[in-house]
Structure formats: C-alpha cells, structure tokens
C-alpha positions as CSV (number, residue, x, y, z in Angstrom):
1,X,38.3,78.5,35.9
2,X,37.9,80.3,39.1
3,X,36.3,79.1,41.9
4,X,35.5,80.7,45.3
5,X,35.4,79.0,48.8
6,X,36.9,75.9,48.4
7,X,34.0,73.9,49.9
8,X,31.4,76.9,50.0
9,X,28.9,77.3,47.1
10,X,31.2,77.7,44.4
11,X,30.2,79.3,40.7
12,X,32.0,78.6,37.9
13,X,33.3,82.0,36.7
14,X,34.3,81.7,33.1
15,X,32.6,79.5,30.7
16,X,34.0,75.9,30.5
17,X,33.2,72.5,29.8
18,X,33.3,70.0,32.5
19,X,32.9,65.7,32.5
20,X,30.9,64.5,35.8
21,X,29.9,61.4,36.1
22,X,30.3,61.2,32.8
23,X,27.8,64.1,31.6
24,X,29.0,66.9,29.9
25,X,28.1,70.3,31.3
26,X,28.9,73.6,29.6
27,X,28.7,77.3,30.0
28,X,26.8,77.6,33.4
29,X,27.0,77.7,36.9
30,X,28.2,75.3,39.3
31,X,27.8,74.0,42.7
32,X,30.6,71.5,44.4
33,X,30.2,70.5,47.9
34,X,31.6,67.7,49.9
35,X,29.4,65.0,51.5
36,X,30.8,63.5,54.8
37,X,29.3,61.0,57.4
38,X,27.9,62.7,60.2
39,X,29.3,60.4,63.2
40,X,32.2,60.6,62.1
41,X,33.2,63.1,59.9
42,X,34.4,60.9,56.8
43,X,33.7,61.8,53.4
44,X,31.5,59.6,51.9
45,X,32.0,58.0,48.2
46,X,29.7,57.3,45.4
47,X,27.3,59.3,47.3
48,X,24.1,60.1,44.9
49,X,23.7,63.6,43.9
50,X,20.9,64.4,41.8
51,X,20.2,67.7,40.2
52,X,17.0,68.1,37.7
53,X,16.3,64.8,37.0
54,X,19.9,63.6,36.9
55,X,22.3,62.1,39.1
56,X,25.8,62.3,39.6
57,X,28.2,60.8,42.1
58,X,30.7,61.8,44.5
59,X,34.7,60.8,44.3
60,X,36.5,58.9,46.6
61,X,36.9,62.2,48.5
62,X,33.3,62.7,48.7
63,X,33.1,65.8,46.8
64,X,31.1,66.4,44.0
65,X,30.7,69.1,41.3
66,X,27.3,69.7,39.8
67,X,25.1,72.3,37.4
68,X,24.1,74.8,40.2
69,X,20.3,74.1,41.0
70,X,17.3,75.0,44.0
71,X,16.7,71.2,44.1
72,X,19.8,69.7,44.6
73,X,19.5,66.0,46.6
74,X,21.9,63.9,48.4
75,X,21.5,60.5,49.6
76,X,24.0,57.4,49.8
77,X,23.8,53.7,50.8
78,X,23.4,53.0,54.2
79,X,22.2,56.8,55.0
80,X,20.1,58.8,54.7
81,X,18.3,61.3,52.4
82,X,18.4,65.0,52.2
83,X,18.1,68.1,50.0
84,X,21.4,70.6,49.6
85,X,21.2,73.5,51.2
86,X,24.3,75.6,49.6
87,X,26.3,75.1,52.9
88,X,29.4,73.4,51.0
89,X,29.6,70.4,53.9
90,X,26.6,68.3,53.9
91,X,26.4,65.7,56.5
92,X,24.1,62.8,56.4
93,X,23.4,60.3,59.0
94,X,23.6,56.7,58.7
95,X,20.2,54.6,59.2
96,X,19.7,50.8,58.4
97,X,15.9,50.7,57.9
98,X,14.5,47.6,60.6
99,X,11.1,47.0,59.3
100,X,7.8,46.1,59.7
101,X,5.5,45.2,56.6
102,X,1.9,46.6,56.7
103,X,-0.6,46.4,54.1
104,X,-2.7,49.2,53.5
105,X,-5.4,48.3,55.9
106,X,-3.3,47.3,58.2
107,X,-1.4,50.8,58.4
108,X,-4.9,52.7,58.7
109,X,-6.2,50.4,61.2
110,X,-5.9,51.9,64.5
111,X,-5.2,49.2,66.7
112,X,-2.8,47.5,64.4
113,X,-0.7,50.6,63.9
114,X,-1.2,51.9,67.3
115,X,0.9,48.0,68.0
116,X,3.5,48.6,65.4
117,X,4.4,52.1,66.6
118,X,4.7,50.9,69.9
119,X,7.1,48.4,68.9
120,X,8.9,51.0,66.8
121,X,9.7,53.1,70.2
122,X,10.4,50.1,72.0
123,X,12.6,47.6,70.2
124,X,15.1,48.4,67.4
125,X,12.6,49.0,64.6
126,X,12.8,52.3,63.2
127,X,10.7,51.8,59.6
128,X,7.6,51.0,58.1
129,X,6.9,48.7,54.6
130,X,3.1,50.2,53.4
131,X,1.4,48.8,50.0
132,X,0.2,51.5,48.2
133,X,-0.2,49.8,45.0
134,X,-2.0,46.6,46.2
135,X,-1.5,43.2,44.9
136,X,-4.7,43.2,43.3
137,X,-4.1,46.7,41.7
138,X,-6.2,48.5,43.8
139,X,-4.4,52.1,44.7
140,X,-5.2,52.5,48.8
141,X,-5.1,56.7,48.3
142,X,-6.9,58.8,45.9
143,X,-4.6,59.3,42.9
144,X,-4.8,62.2,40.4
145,X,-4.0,59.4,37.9
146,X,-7.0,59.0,35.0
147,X,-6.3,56.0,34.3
148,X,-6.6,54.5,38.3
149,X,-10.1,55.9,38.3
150,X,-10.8,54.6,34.9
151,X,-9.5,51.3,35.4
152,X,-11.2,50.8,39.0
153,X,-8.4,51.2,41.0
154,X,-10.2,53.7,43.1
155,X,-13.1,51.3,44.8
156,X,-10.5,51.2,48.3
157,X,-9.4,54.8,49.7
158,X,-7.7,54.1,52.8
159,X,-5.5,56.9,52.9
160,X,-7.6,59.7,53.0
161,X,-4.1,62.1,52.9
162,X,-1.1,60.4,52.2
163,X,1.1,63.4,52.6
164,X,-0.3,63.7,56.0
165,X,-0.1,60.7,57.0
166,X,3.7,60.4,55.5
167,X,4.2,63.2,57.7
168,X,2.8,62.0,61.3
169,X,5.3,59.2,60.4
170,X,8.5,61.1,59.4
171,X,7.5,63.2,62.3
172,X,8.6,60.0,64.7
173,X,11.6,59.3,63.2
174,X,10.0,56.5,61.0
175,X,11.7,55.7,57.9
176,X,9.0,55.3,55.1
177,X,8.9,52.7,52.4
178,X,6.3,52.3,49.6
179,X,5.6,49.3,48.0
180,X,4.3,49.0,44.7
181,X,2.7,45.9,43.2
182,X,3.9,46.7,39.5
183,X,2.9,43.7,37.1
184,X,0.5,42.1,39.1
185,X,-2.4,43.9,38.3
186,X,-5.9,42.8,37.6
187,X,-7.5,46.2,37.0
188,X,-5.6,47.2,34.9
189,X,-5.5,44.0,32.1
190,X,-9.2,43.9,32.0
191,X,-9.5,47.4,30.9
192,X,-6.4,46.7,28.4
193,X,-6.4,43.0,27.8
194,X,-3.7,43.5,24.9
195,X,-1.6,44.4,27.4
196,X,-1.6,41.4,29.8
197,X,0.3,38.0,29.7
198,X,-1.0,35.7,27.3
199,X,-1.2,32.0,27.5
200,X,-0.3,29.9,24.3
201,X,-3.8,29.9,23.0
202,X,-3.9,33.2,23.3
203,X,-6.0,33.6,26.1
204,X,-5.1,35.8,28.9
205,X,-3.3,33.9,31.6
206,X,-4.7,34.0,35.1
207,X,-2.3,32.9,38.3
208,X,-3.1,30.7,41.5
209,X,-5.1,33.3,42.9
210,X,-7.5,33.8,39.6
211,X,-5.0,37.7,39.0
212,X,-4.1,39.0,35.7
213,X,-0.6,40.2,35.3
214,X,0.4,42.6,33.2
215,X,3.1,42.0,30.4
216,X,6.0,43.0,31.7
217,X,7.8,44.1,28.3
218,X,4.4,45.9,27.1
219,X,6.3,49.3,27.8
220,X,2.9,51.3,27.5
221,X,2.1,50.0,31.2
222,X,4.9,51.4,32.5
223,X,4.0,54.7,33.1
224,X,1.0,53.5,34.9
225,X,3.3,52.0,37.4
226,X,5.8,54.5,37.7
227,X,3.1,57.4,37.6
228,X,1.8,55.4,41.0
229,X,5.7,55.3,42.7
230,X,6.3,59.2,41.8
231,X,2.8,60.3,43.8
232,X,4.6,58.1,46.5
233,X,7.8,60.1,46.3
234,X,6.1,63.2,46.2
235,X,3.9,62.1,49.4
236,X,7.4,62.4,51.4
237,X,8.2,58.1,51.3
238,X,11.7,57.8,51.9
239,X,12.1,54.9,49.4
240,X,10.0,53.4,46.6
241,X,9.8,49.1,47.0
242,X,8.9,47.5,43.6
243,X,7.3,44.3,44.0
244,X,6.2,41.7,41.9
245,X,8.6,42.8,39.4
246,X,9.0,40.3,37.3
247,X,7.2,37.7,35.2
248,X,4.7,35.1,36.2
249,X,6.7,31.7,37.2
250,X,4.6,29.8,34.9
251,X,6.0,27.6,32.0
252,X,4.7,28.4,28.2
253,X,3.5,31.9,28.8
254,X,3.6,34.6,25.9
255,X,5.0,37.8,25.8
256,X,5.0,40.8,23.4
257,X,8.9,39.9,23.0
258,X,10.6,36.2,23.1
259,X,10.7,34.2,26.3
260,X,13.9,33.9,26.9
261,X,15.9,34.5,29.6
262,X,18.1,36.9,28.0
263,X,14.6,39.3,26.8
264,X,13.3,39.2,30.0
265,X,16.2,39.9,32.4
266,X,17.1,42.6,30.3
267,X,13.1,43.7,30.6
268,X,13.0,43.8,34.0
269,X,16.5,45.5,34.1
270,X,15.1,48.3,31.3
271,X,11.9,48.7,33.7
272,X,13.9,49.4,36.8
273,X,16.4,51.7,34.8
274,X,12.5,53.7,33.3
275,X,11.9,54.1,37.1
276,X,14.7,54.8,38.6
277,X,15.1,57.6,35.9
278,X,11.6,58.9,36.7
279,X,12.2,59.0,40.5
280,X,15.6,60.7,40.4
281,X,13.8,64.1,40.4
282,X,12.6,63.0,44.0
283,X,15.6,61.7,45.8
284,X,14.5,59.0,46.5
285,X,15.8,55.4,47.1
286,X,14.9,52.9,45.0
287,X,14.4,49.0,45.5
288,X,13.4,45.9,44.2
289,X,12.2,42.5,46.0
290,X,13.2,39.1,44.4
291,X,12.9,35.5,45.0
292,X,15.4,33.9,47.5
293,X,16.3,31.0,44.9
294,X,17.4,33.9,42.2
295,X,20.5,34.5,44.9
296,X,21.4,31.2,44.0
297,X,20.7,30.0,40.2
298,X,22.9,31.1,37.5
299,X,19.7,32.1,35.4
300,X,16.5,33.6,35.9
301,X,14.2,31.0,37.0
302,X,11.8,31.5,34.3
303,X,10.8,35.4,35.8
304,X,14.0,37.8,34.6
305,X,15.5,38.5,37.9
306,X,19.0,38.2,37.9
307,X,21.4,39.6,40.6
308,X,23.7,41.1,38.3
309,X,21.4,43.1,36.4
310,X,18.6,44.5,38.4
311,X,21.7,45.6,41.2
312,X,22.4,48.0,38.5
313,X,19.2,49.8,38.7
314,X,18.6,49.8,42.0
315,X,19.8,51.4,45.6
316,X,18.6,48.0,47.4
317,X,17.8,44.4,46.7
318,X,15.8,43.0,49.1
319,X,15.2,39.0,48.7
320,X,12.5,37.1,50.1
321,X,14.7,34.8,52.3
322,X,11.9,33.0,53.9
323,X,12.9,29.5,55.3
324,X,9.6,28.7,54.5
325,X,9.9,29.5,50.9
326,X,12.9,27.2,50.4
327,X,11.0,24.5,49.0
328,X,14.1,22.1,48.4
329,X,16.4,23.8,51.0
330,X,20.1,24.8,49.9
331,X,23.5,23.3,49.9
332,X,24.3,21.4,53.3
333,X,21.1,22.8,54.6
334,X,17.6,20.4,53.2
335,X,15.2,21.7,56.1
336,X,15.4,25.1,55.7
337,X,13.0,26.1,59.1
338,X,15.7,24.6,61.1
339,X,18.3,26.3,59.6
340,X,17.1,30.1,59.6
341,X,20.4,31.6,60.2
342,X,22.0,29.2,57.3
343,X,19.2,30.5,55.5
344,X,19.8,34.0,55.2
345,X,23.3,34.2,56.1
346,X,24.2,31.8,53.1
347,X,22.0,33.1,50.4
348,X,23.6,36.6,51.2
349,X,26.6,35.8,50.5
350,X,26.0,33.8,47.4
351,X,23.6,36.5,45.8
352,X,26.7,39.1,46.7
353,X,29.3,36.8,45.0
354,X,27.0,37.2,41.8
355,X,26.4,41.2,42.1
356,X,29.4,42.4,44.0
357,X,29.4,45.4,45.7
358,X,28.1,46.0,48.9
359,X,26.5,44.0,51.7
360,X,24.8,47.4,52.2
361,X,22.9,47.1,48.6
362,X,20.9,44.1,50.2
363,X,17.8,44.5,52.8
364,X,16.5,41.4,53.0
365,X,12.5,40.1,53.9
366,X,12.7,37.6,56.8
367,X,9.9,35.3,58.1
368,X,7.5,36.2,61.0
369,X,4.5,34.2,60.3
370,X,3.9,30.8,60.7
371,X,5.9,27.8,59.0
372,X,3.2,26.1,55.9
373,X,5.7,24.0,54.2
374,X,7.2,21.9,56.9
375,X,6.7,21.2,60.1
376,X,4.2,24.1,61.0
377,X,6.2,25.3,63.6
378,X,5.9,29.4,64.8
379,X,8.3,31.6,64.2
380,X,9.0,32.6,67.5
381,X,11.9,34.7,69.2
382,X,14.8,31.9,68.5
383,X,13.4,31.8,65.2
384,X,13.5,35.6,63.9
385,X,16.4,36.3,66.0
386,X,18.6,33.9,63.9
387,X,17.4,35.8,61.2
388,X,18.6,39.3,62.4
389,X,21.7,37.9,63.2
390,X,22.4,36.7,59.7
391,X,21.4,39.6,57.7
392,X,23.3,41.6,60.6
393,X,26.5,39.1,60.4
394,X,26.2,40.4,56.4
395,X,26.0,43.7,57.1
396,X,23.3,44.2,54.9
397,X,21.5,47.7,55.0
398,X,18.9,46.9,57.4
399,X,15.7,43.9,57.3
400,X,12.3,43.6,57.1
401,X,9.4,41.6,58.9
402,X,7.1,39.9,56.9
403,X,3.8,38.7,58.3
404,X,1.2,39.0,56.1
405,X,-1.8,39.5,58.5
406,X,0.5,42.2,60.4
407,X,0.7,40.3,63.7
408,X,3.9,41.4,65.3
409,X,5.0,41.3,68.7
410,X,8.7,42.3,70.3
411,X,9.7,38.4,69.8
412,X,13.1,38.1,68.6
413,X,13.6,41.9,68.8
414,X,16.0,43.5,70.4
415,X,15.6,47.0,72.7
C-alpha cells in the first residue's frame, strides 16, 4: 500500500483489504484524516466518522481511515458536528448544548421565542429543545410522509418551513435539537389499531391523558417514527431527541412479544439501534430521554429503559431529573425539592456507575416549573442554580430547561 500526504487526502494505491472499525473494505479508495480539538489542538478519540450510511471511529490518535466519499461526517461527544472537507486535519469545536425546551407553538409564537432568544444572547444558553413530533402525534411541519397526512397528523402546521426556520436559528449560533414523541401516538393507533398496546381483554389501552400508544415491539411503526426524525435531520437539527421511548408504565398490558423485562429492554435497545442506523447518513447526534428512577433501579421499571443498553445506541442520555418527579426521594435524600443539587448530582453518578463511560454521554432535563408534588414551592434562581451546578459538577455534556408552558426567565442563569 502506498499512501500520499501523510495527513492530506490519501488514496489507497494498490488494491487491499483493510479492518476499520471492524468493517471490511476492499479494492477502493481511501480517505484518512486526523480529527483534533480545536482549542487546543488534541487529537480527539472515538470521534464518529460516518461515510454512506456507516460509521466508523477514530483511534486513540484521532485518526481515522475510511472508503473515500463526497459525504464524509465528523462529529464526537462533547463537540460539535461537521462534514469533511478533504483537508486531512479537521478541527471541531467543543459545545455543551444549555437548553431551553419549546413546544411547537411555543417556538413559532413570536413573543415567546422573541423571550427565549433574548435569553440565549444574554445568559449562558446557547440551544433550543423544539417538538416536532407532538405528544399527541400531531407532526407541527408539513411532512412529505403519506402516512402523516393519512393518519391526521397534518390538522397543526406551525412550521410553515422548517429548513428555514432551522436556518435563522443555526444562523445565531443556536444549537438545534428535535424532539420526537415516538410511541405515544394517538393518530396513528386509530388508523392501525393492531398496532397499538393492548390491555388484557384485548382492548386498546388508553393512558392518564385518554392517548393511545403505539406497541413498541410492532416493528412496522418504526419507520413512521424514524421517517419523522430523518426529515428533521435533513431540515439542518443538530441532534434528534427521542421521547417517550419506551413502554406505557402500566401493570398487565400486552404486547406483540412477552412482557418481560428482558423483551422489552432489548426492544427499546433494537429501536434506538433501527434509528440510529437510519440517521447515520445525516451526521447527526442521537438521544434518548428516560425516567430519573431508571438511573437508579437494577431493572426496567416496567417500561424497558435500562442504562446499560439504550447507552449503546445513543450519543446522549438525557434523564428527567426533576426533584419534583421523585416521588419517594432517593437514598439520604426523602424530600427531593429541597435537595435539588442531591438530586441531580446523585442520580448522575449512579446512572454512570451502571453505563460507564462518560459524564459527557449524559444531558440531563432539570426542573423550571413549579413544584406539584410537595410543597408547591417555585423554582426560582437558588432552585435551578443548584441544578446547573450538579449536572456541571458531573460534567455532563450540557442541560436542559424544562417548563412545559415555556415561561423562562434569566433566574438561576448565569451571563
């Protein structure tokens, strides 16, 4: 094999079989490059490589060697995303996403957004959380998908151009995430009812808020879901959030396979590996949100989300690590809104003990809304600022601000 420039675009001269990442490649082309942090000139390891719908990694030396492409992507935890451009060095920056949730009418309402981009410019947020996939299945831009419009999912268009408006945001140095409702889905089970959980008397089951969810180990639905994410990746999001990925926390419940823990963990692990593989054309980075109490429990709570396998599948985890959701507290800590940093700080850790890796996998959700388990109290400045310091004393990639009627102010935030 010959190679020329060292770290230029190199081309494998004479034919040859090569292992990477542990995909054979044989008789073409290659590229290798090196990919190094751009403050301070480190290479950078396990970066993500992906070339025509596969990915590849980089060695501890941050080089990598891949079949020579036009769509070559780069992108590594803790930093952010771009696209090769034959140079040999590529240098990428590193970003921990601070962010704001909006639903979909929040983010096109003018006065709302025209609040949140102020904050961005004046605080230390730099990213924006937007539904695109609803929770109740509606799709909030208009999809090319037949089955959306056939289903329903169509009756809200609030984006009237999502690439557009991806744009205005990347434009400011926003860092876009799309979140996707995935088995939550109303709309969807009425038009295929076979499809949607089932409660022991066959009947289709119907949660607190009168919603259908979809089966999660009904593989057919996937591609509904994932069809949904890839228009979001190809609208310019930065990352793709799947939500409500899991199944209902309801006792009795049937599926299309057994319910037990060890079928649906490794259902929802399976969905996440389906999506991730259908994303990795886009280079884009890939998360899931689960319940704070999975961090802890050695199973699955009834839903399949376990640690250890969904961490496989993923670029982020991001638990929900709302005081208020703490129902019974943890360890040394039985009033959860009075221990926010304990909270965070302390579920972190434990979920990390169980996936191992980095703190920079995790992004967690933390609480700015108003306490409705215990003592009602706001969340104020003390409040979310305890936060922040925990999931920054983890050194997790980044947070996110929950508040579900997209009230924020600069409380608790630093400039």
């Amino acid at each position: 094999m010959v190679f020329n420039n060292i770290f230029g675009l190199k081309k494998l001269k004479y034919a040859a079989i090569m292992i990477v990442c542990g995909i054979s490649i044989a008789w073409g082309g290659l590229t290798k490059g090196i990919v190094l942090d751009a403050k301070n000139h480190k290479p950078i390891a396990s970066a993500i490589v992906t070339v025509d719908g596969k990915e590849y990694r980089t060695n501890f030396d941050g080089i990598f060697s891949v079949p020579s492409s036009t769509n070559i992507g780069v992108r590594a935890i803790g930093y952010e995303r771009k696209f090769y451009k034959s140079s040999g060095k590529i240098y990428l920056k590193p970003i921990l996403p601070k962010a704001l949730y909006l639903s979909s009418f929040g983010a096109t309402n003018g006065k709302i957004m025209s609040n949140a981009k102020h904050l961005i410019r004046t605080t230390e947020l730099n990213a924006v959380v937007i539904d695109i996939k609803m929770d109740r299945g509606q799709v909030a831009y208009k999809t090319s998908n037949p089955i959306a419009n056939k289903i329903g999912a169509q009756k809200i268009i609030l984006f009237k151009d999502l690439k557009q408006y991806v744009a205005n945001l990347k434009k400011e140095g926003i860092y876009t995430i799309a979140r996707i409702v995935s088995f939550k889905d109303t709309p969807y089970v009425t038009a295929y009812p076979q499809l949607g959980v089932k409660r022991s008397d066959g009947a289709l089951f119907k949660d607190k808020e009168g919603l259908y969810w979809i089966d999660p180990s009904q593989k057919r639905a996937w591609s509904y879901i994932v069809a949904i994410a890839k228009e979001s990746a190809e609208a310019g999001f930065d990352e793709i959030q799947f939500d409500y990925v899991r199944f209902p926390d309801r006792q009795g419940l049937v599926f299309s396979v057994k319910n037990t823990q060890q079928e649906r963990a490794k259902t929802i692990g399976e969905f996440l590996k389906y999506a991730r593989t259908q994303l990795t054309p886009y280079n884009v980075f890939v998360s899931a949100d689960i319940f704070g109490y999975v961090c802890w429990n050695e199973g699955d709570l009834g839903i399949g989300q376990r640690v250890d396998e969904i961490i496989k599948h993923v670029d982020y985890i991001a638990p929900m690590l709302y005081p208020s959701g703490f129902s019974t507290g943890i360890p040394g800590y039985r009033n959860p809104v009075k221990a926010n940093y304990e909270i965070v700080k302390l579920t972190l850790d434990k979920s990390l003990q169980k996936s191992g890796g980095s703190p920079l996998s995790y992004r967690p959700w933390l609480q700015s809304f108003r306490d409705y388990a215990f003592d009602r109290r706001n969340y104020g400045a003390k409040e979310i600022r305890d936060q922040i310091r925990a999931s920054d004393d983890f050194g997790s990639s980044g947070w996110m601000l929950w508040n579900p009627r997209n009230v924020y102010s600069s409380a608790g935030l630093s400039k």
